[in-house]
C-alpha positions as CSV (number, residue, x, y, z in Angstrom):
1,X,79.0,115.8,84.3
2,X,76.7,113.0,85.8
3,X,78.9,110.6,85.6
4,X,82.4,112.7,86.0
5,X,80.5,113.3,90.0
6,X,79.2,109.8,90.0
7,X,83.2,108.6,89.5
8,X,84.8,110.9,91.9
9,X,82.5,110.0,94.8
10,X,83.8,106.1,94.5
11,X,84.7,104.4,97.5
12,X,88.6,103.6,95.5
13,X,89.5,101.7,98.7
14,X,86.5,99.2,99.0
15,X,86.7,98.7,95.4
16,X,90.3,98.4,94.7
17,X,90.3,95.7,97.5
18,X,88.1,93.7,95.1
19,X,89.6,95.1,91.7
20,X,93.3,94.0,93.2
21,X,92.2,90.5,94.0
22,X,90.7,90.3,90.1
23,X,93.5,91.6,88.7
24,X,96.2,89.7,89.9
25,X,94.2,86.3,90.0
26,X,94.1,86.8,85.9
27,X,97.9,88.3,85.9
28,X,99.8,85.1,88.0
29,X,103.4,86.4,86.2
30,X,102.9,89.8,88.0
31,X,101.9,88.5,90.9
32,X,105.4,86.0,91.1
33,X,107.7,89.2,90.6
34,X,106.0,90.8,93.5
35,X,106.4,88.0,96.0
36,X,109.9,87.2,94.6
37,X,111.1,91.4,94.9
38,X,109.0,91.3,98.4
39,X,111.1,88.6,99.8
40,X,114.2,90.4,98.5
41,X,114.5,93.3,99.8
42,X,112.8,91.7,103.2
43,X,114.7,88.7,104.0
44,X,114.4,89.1,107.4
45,X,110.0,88.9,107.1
46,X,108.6,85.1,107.1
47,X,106.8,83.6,104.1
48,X,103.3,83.9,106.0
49,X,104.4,88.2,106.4
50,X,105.1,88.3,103.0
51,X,102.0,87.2,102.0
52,X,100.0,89.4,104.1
53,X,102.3,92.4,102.6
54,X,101.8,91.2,99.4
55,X,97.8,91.0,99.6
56,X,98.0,95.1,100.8
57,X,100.6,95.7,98.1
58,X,97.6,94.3,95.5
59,X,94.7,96.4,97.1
60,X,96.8,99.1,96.8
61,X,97.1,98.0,92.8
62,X,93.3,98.0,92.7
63,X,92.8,101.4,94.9
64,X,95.1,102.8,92.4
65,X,93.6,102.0,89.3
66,X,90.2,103.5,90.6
67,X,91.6,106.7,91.6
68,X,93.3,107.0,87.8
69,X,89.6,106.7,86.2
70,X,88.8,109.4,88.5
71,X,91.6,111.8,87.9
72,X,90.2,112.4,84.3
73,X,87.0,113.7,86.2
74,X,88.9,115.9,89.0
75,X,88.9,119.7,89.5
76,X,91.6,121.5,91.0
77,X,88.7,122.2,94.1
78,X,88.8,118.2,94.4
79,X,92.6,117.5,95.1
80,X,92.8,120.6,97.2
81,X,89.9,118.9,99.2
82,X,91.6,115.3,99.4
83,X,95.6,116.4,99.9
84,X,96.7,117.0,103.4
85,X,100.6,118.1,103.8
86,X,103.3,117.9,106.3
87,X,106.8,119.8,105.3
88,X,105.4,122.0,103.7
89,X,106.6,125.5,105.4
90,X,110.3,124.2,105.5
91,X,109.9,123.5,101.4
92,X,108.5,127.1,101.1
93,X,111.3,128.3,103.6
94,X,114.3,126.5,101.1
95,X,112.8,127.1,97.7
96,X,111.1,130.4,98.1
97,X,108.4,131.3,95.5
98,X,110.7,131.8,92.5
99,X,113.5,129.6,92.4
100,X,113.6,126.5,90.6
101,X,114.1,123.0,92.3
102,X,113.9,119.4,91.7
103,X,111.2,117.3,92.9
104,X,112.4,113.6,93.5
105,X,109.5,111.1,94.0
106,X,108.7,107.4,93.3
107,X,106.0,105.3,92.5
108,X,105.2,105.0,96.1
109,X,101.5,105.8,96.8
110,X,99.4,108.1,93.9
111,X,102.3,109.7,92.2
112,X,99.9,110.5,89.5
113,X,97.9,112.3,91.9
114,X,101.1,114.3,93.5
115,X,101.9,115.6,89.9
116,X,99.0,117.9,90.1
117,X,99.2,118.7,93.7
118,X,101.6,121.9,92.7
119,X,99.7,123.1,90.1
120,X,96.0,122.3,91.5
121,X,96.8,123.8,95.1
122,X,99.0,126.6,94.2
123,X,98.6,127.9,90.2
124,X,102.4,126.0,89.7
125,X,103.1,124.5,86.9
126,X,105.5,121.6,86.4
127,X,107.4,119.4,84.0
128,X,107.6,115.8,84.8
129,X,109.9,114.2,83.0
130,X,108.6,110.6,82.1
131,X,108.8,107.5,79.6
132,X,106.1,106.8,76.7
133,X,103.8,104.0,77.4
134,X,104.4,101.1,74.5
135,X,100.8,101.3,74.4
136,X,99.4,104.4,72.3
137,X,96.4,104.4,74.2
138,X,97.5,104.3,77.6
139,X,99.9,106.7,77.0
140,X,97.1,109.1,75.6
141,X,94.7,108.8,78.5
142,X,98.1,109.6,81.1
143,X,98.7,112.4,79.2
144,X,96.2,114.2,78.9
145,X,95.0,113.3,82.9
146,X,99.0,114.5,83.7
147,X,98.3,118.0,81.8
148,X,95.1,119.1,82.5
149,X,96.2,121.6,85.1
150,X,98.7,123.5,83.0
151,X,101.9,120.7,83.5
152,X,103.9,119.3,81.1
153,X,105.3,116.1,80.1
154,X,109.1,115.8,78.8
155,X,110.2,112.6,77.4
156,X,113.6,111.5,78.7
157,X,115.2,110.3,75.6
158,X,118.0,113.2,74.9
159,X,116.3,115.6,77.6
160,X,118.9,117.0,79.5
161,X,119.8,119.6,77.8
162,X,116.0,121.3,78.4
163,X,115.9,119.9,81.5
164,X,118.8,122.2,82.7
165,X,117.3,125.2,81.2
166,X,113.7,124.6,83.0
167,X,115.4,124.7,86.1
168,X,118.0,127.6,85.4
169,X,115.0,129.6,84.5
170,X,113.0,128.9,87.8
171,X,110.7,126.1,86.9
172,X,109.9,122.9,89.0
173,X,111.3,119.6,87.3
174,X,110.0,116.3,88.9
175,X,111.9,112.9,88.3
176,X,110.5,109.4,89.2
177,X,114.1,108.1,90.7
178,X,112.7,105.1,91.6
179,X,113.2,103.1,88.2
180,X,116.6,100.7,87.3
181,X,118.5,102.4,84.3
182,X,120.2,99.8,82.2
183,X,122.0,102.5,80.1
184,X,122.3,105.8,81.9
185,X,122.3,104.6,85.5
186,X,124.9,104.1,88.4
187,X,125.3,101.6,90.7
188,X,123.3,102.2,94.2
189,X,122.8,99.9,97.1
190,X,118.6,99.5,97.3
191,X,117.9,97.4,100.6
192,X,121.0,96.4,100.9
193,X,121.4,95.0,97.7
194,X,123.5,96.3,94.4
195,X,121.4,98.1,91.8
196,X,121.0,101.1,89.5
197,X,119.2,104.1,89.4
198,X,119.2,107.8,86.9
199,X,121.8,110.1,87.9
200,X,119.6,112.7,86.2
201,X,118.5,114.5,89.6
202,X,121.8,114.5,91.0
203,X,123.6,116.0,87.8
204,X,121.1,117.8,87.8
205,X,121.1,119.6,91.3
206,X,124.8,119.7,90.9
207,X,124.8,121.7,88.0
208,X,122.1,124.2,88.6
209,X,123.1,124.5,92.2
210,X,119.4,124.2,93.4
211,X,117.5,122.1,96.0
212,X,116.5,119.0,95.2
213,X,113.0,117.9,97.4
214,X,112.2,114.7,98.2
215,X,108.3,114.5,97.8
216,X,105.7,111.5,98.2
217,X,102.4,111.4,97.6
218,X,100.4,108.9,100.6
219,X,97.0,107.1,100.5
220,X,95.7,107.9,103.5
221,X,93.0,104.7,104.7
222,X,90.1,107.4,104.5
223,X,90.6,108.5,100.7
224,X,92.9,111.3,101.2
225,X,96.4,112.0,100.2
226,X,99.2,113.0,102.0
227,X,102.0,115.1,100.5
228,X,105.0,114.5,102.7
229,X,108.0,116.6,101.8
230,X,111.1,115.6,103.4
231,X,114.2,118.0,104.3
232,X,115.6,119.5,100.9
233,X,119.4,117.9,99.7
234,X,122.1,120.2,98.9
235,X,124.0,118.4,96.7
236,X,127.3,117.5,98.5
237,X,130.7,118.6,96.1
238,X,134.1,117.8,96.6
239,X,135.5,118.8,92.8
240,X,135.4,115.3,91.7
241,X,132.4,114.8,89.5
242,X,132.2,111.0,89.0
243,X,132.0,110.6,92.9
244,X,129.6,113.4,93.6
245,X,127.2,112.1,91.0
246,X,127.6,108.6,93.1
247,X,127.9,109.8,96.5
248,X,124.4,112.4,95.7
249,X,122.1,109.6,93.8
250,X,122.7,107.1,96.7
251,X,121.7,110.0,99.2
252,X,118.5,110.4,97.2
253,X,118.0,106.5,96.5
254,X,118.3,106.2,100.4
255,X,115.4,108.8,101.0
256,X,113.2,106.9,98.6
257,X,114.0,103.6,100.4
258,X,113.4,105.2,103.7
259,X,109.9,106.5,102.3
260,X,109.3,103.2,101.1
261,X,109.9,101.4,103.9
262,X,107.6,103.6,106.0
263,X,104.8,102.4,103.7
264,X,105.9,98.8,101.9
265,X,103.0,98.5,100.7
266,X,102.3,101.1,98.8
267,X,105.2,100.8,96.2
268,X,105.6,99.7,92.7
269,X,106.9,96.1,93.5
270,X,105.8,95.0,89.7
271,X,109.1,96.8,88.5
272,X,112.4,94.9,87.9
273,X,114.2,96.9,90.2
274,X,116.9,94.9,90.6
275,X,117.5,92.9,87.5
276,X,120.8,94.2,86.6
277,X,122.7,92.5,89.1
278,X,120.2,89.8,90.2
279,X,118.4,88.8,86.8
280,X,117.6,85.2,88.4
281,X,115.2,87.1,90.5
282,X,113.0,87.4,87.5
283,X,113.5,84.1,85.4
284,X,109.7,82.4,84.7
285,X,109.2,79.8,87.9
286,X,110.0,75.9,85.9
């Protein structure tokens, strides 16, 4: 208990500014696929922006990692303390307290931290639907933090199927949309440039006929976090599947891009994002 208060009372932003600068100085390869997916999808930003963007976007790394050692020590008292919300009376207003929706988010911010914000601040439980760590242990510790306030974790491999019924039945699903899909996706344009992402939320929405809500959890620069929910998308239908599936993931890829660009540099810029279409983006520097 000592050292559970001793952890949550860390100062994540003063010490993820030093813990980012470690980090990436031993992890150079990381560091290249930031600069080179910074430049990308920022063309119009000088070399001497990027690298001030990039030197946030590895604090943010470092505050990050802090505030995960924490979350194994938090109550739900301590992230009703630390979340402040805007949106939140026209997301009660279009869900209601009963009906089942689809929270859309992306590794923009804590998202860790805004999977417990339903459950912690108002006794809702959830069921993210994620991808197993390659590493046992990692994947042990993030599950365990992810359901110690009554949520669940389903595994997307061949999850549809209960995916459908958690909704139908008036639970909250939340999908990470964020993520290129080399298998299941569909082409999007992300900053302007061709890419993939899951069709799961849009299929999803479509078939359920239920909102889907755009939420982000924010690091705010005094230690709090801000739960922004954006307007709720109806899914648009015409009768042709194939081009409401495309025409609905693009709307909710351009949300996240918007959300992202509001806060560049507190996105996920180690990922791939766009290496289906641009692998030279990601070839080793020779």
């Amino acid at each position: 208990m000592v050292v559970g208060s001793w952890v949550k009372r860390l100062p994540a932003a003063a010490i993820g500014r030093a813990a980012g600068r470690i980090l990436f100085a031993l992890a150079p390869a990381e560091r290249r696929v930031i600069r080179r997916n910074l430049a990308f999808a920022f063309p119009e930003r000088s070399p001497a922006e990027i690298g001030r963007l990039q030197e946030a976007v590895e604090r943010h790394y470092g505050r990050l990692l802090v505030e995960l050692l924490q979350m194994s020590f938090f109550e739900p008292e301590d992230i009703r303390r630390r979340v402040r919300f805007s949106g939140l009376e026209r997301a009660i207003r279009a869900v209601g307290a009963q009906r089942g929706f689809i929270a859309v988010s992306a590794h923009l911010g804590n998202w860790e931290v805004g999977m417990q914000v339903l459950p912690a601040c108002f006794g809702r439980p959830l069921t993210a639907v994620a991808k197993k760590f390659k590493r046992g242990w990692v994947e042990q510790y993030l599950h365990r933090t992810r359901t110690r306030f009554g949520s669940r974790i389903l595994y997307k491999k061949g999850a549809m199927a209960e995916m459908t019924r958690i909704v139908r039945e008036g639970g909250v699903l939340a999908i990470l949309v964020d993520m290129a899909r080399r298998k299941d996706g569909v082409e999007v344009r992300f900053f302007g440039r061709r890419a993939t992402a899951t069709p799961a939320a849009a299929m999803l929405g479509l078939r359920c006929r239920c909102p889907v809500l755009p939420v982000f959890c924010l690091q705010e620069a005094d230690g709090a976090f801000h739960v922004r929910i954006e307007e709720p998308l109806e899914m648009l239908r015409t009768g042709d599947l194939r081009r409401d599936l495309l025409a609905n993931t693009q709307r909710i890829t351009d949300v996240v891009e918007e959300a992202i660009r509001r806060h560049p540099e507190q996105w996920h810029w180690m990922m791939r994002r766009w290496k289906e279409f641009h692998p030279e983006l990601y070839r080793p520097a020779g």
